[in-house]
NUKE-496859 format. One record per atom (N, C-alpha, C, O): residue in one letter; x, y, z. Coordinates in steps of 0.2 Angstrom, whole numbers, plus 2048, in hexadecimal, padded with zeros to 3 digits. Example, Ala and Ser with C-alpha at 12.3 -4.5 7.8 and 13.67 -1.06 7.14 Angstrom:
<r r="A" x="842" y="7E4" z="827"/>
<r r="A" x="83E" y="7EA" z="827"/>
<r r="A" x="842" y="7F0" z="827"/>
<r r="A" x="847" y="7EF" z="82A"/>
<r r="S" x="840" y="7F5" z="823"/>
<r r="S" x="844" y="7FB" z="824"/>
<r r="S" x="840" y="800" z="827"/>
<r r="S" x="843" y="806" z="828"/>
END
This chain:
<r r="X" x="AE0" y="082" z="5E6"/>
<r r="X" x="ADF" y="089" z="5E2"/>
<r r="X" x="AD8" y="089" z="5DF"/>
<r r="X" x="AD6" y="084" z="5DB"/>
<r r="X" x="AD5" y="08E" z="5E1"/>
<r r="X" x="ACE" y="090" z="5DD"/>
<r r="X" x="ACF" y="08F" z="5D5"/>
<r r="X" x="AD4" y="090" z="5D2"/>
<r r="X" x="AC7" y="08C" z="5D2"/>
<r r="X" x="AC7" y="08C" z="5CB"/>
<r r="X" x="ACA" y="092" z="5C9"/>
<r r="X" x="ACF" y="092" z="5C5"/>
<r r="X" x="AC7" y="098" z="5CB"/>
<r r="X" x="AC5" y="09F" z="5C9"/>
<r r="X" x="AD0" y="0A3" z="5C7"/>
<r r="X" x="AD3" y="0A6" z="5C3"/>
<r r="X" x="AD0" y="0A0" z="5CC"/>
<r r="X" x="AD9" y="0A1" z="5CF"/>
<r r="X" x="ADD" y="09F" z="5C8"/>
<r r="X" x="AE0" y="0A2" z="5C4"/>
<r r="X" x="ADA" y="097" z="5C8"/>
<r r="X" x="ADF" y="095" z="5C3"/>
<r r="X" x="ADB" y="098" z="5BC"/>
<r r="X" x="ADE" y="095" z="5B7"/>
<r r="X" x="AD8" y="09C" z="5BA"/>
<r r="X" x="AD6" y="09D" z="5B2"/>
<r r="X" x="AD9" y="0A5" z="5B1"/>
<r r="X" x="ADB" y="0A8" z="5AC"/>
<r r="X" x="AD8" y="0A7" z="5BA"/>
<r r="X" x="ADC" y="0AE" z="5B8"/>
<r r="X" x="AE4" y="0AF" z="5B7"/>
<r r="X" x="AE6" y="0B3" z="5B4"/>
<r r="X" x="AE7" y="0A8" z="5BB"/>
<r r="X" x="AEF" y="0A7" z="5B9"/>
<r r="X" x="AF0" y="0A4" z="5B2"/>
<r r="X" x="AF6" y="0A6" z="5AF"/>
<r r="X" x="AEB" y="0A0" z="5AE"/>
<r r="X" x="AED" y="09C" z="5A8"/>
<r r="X" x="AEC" y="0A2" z="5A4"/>
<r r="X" x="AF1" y="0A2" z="5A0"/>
<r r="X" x="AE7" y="0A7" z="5A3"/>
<r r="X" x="AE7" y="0AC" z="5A1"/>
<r r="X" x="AEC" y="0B1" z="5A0"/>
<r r="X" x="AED" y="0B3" z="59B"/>
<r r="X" x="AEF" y="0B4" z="5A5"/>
<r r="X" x="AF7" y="0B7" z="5A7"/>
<r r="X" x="AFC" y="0B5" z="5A2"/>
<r r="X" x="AFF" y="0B8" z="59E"/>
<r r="X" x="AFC" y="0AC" z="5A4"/>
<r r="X" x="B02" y="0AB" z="5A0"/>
<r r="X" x="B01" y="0AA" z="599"/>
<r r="X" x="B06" y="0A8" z="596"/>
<r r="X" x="AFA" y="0AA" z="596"/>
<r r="X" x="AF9" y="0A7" z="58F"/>
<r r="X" x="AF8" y="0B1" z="58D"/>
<r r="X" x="AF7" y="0B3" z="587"/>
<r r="X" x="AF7" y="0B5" z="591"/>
<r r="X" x="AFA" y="0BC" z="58E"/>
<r r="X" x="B00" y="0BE" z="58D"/>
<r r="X" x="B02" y="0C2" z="589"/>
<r r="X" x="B03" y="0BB" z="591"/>
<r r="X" x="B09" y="0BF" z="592"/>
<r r="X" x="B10" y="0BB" z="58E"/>
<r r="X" x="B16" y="0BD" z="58E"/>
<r r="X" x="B0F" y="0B6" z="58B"/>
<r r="X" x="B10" y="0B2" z="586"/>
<r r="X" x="B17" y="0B0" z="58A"/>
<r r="X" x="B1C" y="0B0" z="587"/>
<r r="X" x="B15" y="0AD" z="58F"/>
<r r="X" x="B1A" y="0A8" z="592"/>
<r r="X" x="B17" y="0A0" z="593"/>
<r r="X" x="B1A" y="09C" z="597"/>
<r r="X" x="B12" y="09E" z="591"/>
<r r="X" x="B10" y="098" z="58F"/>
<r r="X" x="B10" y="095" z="589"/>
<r r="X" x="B0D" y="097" z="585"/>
<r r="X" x="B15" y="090" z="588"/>
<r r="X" x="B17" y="08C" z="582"/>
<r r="X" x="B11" y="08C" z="57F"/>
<r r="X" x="B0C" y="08E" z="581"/>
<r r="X" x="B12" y="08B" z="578"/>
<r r="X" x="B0D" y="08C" z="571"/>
<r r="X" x="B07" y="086" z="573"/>
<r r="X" x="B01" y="086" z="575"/>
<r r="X" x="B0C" y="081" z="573"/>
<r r="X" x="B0A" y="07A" z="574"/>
<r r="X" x="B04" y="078" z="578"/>
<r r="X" x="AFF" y="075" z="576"/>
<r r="X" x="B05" y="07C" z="57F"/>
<r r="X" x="B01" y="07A" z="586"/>
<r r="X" x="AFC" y="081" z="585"/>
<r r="X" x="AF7" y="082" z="589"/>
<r r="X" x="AFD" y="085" z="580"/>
<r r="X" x="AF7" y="08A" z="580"/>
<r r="X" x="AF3" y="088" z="57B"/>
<r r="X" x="AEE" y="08B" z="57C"/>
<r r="X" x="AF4" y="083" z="575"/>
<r r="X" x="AF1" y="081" z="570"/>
<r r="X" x="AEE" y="07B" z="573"/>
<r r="X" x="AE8" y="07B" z="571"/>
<r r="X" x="AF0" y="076" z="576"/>
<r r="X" x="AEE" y="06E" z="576"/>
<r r="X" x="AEE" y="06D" z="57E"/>
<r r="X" x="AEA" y="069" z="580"/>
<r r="X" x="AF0" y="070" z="581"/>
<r r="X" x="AF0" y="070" z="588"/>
<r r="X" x="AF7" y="068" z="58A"/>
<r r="X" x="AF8" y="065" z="58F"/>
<r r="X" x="AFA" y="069" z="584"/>
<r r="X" x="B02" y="065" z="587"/>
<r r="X" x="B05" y="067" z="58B"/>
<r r="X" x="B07" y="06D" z="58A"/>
<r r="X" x="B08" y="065" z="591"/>
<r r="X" x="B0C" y="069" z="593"/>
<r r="X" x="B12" y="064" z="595"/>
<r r="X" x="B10" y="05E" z="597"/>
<r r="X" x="B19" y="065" z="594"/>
<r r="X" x="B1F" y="060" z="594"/>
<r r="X" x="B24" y="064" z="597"/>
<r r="X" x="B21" y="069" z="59A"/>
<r r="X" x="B2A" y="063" z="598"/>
<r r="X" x="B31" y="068" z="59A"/>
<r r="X" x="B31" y="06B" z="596"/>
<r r="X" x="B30" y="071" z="597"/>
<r r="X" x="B30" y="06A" z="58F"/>
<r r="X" x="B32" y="06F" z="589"/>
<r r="X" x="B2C" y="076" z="58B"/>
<r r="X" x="B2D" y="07B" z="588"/>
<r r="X" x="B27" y="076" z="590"/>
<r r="X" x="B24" y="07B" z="591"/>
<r r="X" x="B29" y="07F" z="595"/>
<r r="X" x="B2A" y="085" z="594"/>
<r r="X" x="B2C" y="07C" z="59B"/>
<r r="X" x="B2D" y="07F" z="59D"/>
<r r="X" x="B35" y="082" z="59A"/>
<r r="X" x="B38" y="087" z="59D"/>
<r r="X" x="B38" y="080" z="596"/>
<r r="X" x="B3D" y="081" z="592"/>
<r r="X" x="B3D" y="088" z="58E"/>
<r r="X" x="B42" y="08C" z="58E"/>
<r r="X" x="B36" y="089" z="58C"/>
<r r="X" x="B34" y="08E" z="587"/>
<r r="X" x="B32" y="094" z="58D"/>
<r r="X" x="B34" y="09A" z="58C"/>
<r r="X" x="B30" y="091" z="593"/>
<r r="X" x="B2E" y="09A" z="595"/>
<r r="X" x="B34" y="09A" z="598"/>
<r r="X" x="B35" y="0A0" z="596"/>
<r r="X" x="B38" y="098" z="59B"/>
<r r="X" x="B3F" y="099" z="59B"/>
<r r="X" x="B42" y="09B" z="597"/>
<r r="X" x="B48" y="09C" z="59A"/>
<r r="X" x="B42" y="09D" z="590"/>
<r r="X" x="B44" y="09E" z="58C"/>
<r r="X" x="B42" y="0A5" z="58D"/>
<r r="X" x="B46" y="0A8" z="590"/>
<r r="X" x="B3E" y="0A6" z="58B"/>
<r r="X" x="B39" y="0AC" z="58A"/>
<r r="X" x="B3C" y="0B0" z="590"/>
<r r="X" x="B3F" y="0B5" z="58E"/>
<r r="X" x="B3C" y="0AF" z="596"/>
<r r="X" x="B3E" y="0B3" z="59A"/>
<r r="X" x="B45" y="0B7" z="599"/>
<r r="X" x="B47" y="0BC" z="59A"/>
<r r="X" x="B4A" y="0B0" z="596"/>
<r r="X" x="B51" y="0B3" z="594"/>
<r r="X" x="B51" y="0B8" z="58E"/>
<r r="X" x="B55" y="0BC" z="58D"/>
<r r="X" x="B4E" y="0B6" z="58C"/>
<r r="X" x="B4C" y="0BB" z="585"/>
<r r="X" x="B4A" y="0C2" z="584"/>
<r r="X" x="B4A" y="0C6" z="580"/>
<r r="X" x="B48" y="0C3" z="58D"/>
<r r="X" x="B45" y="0CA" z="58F"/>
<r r="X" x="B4B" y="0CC" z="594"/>
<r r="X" x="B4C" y="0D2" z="594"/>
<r r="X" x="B4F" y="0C8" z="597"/>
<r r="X" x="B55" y="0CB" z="59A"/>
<r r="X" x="B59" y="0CE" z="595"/>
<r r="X" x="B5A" y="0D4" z="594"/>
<r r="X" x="B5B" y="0C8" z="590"/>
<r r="X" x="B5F" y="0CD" z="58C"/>
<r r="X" x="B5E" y="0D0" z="586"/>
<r r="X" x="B63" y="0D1" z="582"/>
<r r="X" x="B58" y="0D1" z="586"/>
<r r="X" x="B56" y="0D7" z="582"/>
<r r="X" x="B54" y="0DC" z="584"/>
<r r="X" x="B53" y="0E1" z="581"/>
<r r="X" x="B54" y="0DD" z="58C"/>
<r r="X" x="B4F" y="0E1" z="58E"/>
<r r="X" x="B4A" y="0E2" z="58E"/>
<r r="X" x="B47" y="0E5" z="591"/>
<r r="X" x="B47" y="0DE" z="589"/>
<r r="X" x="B3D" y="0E1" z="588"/>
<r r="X" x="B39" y="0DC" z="589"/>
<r r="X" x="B3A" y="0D6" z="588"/>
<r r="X" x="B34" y="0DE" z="58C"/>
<r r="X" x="B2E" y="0DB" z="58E"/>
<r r="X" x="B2B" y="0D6" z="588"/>
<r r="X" x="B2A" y="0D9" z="583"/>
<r r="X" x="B29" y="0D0" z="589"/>
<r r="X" x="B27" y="0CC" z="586"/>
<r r="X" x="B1F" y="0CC" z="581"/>
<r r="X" x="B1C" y="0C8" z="57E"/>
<r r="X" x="B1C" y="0D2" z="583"/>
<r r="X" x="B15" y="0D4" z="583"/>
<r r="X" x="B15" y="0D8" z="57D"/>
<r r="X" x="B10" y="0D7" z="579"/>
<r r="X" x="B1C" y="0DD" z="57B"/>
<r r="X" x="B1B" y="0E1" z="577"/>
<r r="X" x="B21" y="0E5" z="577"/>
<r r="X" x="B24" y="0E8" z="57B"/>
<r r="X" x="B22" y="0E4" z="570"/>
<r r="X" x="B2A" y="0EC" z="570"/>
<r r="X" x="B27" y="0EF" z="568"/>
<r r="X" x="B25" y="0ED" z="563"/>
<r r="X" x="B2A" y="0F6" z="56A"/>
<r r="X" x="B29" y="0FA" z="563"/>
<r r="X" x="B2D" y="0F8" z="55E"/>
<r r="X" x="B32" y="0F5" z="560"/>
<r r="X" x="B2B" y="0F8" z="559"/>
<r r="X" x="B2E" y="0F5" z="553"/>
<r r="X" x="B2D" y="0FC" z="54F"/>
<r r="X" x="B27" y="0FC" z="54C"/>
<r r="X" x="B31" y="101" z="54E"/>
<r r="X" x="B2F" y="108" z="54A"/>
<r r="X" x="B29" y="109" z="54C"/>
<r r="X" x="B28" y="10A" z="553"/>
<r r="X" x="B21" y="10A" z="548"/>
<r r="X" x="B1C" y="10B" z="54A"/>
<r r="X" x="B16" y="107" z="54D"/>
<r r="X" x="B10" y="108" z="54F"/>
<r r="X" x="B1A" y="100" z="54C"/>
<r r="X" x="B16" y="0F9" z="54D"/>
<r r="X" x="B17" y="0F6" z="554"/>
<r r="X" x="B1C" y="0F7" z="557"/>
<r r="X" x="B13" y="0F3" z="558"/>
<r r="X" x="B14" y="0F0" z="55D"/>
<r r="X" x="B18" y="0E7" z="55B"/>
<r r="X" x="B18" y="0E7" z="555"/>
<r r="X" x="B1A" y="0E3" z="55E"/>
<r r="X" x="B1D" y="0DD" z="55C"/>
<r r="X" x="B1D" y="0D9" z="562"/>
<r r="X" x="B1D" y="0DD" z="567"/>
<r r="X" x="B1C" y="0D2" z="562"/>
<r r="X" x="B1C" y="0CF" z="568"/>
<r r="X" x="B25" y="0CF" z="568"/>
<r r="X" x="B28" y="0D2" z="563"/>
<r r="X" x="B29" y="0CC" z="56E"/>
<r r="X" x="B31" y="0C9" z="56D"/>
<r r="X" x="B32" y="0C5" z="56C"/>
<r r="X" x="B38" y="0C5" z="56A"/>
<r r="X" x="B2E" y="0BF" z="56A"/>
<r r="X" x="B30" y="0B9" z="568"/>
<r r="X" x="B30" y="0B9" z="55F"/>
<r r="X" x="B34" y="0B6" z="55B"/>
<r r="X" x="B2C" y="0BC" z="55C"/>
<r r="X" x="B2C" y="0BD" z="555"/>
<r r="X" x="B33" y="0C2" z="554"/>
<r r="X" x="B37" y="0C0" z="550"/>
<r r="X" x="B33" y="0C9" z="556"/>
<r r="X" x="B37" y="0CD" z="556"/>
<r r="X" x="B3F" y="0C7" z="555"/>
<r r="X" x="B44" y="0C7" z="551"/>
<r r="X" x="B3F" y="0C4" z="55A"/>
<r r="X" x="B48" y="0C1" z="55B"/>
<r r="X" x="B46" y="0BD" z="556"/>
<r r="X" x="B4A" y="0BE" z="551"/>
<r r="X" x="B40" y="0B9" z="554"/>
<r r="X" x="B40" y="0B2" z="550"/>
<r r="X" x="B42" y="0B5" z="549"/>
<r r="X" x="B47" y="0B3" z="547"/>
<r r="X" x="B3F" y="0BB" z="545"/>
<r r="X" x="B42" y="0C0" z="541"/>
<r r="X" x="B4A" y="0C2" z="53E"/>
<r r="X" x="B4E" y="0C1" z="539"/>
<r r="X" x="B4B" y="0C6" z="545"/>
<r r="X" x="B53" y="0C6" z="548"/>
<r r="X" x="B56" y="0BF" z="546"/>
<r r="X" x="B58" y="0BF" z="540"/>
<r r="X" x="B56" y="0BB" z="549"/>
<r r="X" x="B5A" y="0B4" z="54A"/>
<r r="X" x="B5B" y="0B3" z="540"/>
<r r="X" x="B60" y="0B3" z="53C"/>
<r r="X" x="B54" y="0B1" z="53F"/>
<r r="X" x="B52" y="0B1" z="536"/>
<r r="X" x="B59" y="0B5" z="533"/>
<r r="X" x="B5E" y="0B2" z="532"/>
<r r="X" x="B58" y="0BC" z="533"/>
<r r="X" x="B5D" y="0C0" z="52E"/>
<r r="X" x="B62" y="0BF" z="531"/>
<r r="X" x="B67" y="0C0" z="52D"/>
<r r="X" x="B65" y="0BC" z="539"/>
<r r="X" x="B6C" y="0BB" z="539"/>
<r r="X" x="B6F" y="0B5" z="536"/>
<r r="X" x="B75" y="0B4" z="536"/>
<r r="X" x="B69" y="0AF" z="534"/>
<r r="X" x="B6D" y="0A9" z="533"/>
<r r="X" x="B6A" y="0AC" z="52A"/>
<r r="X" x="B6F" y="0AA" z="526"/>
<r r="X" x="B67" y="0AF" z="527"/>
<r r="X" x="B68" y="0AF" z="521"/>
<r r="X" x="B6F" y="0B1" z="51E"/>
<r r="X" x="B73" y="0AF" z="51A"/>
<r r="X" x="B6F" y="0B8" z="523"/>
<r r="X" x="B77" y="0BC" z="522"/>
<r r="X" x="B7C" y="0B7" z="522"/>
<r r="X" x="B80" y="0B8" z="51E"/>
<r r="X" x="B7D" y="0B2" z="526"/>
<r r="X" x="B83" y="0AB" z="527"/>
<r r="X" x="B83" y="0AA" z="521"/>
<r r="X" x="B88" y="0AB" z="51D"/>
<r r="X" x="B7C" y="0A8" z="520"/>
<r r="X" x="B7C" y="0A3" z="51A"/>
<r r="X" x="B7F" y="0A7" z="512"/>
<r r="X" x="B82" y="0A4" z="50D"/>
<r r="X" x="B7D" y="0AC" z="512"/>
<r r="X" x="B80" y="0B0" z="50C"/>
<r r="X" x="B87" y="0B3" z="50A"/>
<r r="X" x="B8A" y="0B3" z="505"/>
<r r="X" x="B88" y="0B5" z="511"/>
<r r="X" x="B8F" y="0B4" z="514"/>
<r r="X" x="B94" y="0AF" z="512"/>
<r r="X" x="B99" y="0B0" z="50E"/>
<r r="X" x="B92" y="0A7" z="515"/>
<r r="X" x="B97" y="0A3" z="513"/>
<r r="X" x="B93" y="0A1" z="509"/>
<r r="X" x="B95" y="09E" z="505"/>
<r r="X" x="B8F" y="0A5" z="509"/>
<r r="X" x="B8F" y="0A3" z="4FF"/>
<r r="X" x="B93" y="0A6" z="4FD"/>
<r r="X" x="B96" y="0A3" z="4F9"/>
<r r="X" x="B96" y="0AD" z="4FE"/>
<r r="X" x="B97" y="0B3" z="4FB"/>
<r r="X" x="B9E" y="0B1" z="4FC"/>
<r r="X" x="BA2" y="0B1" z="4F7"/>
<r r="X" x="BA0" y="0AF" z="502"/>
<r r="X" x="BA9" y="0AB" z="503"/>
<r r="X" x="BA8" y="0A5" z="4FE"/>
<r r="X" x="BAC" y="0A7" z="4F9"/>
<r r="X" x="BA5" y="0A1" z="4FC"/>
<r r="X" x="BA4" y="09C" z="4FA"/>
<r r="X" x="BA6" y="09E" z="4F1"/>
<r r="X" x="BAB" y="09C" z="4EE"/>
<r r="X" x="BA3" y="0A2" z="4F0"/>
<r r="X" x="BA3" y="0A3" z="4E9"/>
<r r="X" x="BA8" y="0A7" z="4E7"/>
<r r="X" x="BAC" y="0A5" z="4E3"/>
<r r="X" x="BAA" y="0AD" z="4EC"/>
<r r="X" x="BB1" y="0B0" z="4EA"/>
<r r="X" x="BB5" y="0AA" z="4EB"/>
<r r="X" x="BB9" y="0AB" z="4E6"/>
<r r="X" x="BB5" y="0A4" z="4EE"/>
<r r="X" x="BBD" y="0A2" z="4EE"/>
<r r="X" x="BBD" y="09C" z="4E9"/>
<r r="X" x="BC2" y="098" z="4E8"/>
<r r="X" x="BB7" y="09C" z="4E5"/>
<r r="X" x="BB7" y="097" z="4DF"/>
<r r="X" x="BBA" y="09B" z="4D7"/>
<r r="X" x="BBD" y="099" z="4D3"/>
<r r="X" x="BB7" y="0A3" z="4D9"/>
<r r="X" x="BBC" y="0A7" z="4D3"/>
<r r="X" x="BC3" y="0A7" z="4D4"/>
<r r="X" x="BC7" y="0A9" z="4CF"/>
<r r="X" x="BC5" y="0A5" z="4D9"/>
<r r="X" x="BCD" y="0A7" z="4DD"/>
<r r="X" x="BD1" y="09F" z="4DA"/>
<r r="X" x="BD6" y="09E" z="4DC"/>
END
């Protein structure tokens, strides 16, 4: 494969944010690379959106931030949740 080839694919995948942080920062590349874009892919199946960009009200967002956000308020919600059982059942 031509030089020219492979800068136009490395470029693809390091826009399209399907190349691990790791191997686009240090040029590591492990399974956990290929774990991560696998990730990514399912994270676009089942959200339906493109990994490039989703509206967010008037803002653009990449998907991995957007879920990592999502995920964030759903384990704080847990966590407040079992505080809130926690404390009612200490007045009880």
């Amino acid at each position: 494969m031509a030089l020219e080839t492979k800068i136009i694919i490395l470029s693809i995948l390091v826009c399209s944010g399907y190349m691990a942080p790791e191997y686009a920062m240090r040029g590591q590349f492990s399974v956990k690379s290929d774990v991560f874009s696998f990730g990514v892919l399912i994270l676009e199946i089942v959200s339906g959106q493109k990994n490039s960009g989703i509206h967010n009200g008037e803002s653009m967002e990449d998907l991995l931030s957007f879920v990592s956000l999502h995920l964030s308020l759903l384990i704080l919600h847990r966590h407040l949740k079992l505080w809130i059982r926690r404390l009612h059942a200490s007045k009880h």
